[in-house]
N, C-alpha and C positions, 0 to 999 in steps of 0.2 A: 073344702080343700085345705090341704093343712098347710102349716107354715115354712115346712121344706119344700113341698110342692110350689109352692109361691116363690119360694126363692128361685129353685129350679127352674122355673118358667119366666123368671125376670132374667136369670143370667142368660138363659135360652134369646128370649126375644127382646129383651132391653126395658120389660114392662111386665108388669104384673098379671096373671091371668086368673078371672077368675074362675068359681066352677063350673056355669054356662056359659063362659064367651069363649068362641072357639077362635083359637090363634093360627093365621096363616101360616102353612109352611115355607120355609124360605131356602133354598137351595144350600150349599156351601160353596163357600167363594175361594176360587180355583185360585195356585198359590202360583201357577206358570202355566202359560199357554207354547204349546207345543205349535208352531208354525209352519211343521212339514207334511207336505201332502199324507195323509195315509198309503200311500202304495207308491210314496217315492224310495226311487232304489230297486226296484223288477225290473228286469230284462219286458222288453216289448212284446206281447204275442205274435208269432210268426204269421204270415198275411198268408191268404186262404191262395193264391199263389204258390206261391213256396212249398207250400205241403202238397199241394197237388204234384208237383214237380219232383217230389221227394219218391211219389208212389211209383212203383215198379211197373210197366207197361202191362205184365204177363198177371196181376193183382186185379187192374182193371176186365181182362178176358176171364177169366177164374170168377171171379166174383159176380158181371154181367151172366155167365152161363149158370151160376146158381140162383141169380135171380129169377131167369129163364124157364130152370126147373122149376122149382118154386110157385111159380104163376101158372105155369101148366099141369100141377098137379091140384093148384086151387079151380082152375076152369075145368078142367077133367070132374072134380068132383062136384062142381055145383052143377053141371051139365048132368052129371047122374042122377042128382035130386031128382 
């Protein structure tokens, strides 16, 4: 190892390395710790309530009757197999 090398790895770790000893890595030491939640400041997700309430009655009929389809064209066709 040369003697820049050397230097470089003392100012790095506070000590000398040589060319087989392996030096731990060590993190960098954070200069401020941020103390707010991550996800402070979002509005609340709406409760599964509320959205149900939001759906239009005629959404529910509409939707059940293409379910309806849907299922009877799956028994229709396995019933053909």
């Amino acid at each position: 190892m040369s003697s820049a090398h050397r230097l470089d790895g003392y100012r790095a770790y506070h000590r000398a390395a040589d060319a087989f000893e392996t030096v731990a890595w060590k993190a960098p030491q954070s200069t401020r710790f941020e103390s707010r939640a991550a996800n402070d400041g979002y509005p609340a997700a709406p409760a599964f309530r509320e959205v149900m309430d939001a759906i239009p009655g005629w959404v529910v009929v509409v939707g059940g009757g293409i379910f309806a389809a849907f299922m009877g064209a799956m028994l229709g066709g396995m019933l053909q197999v």
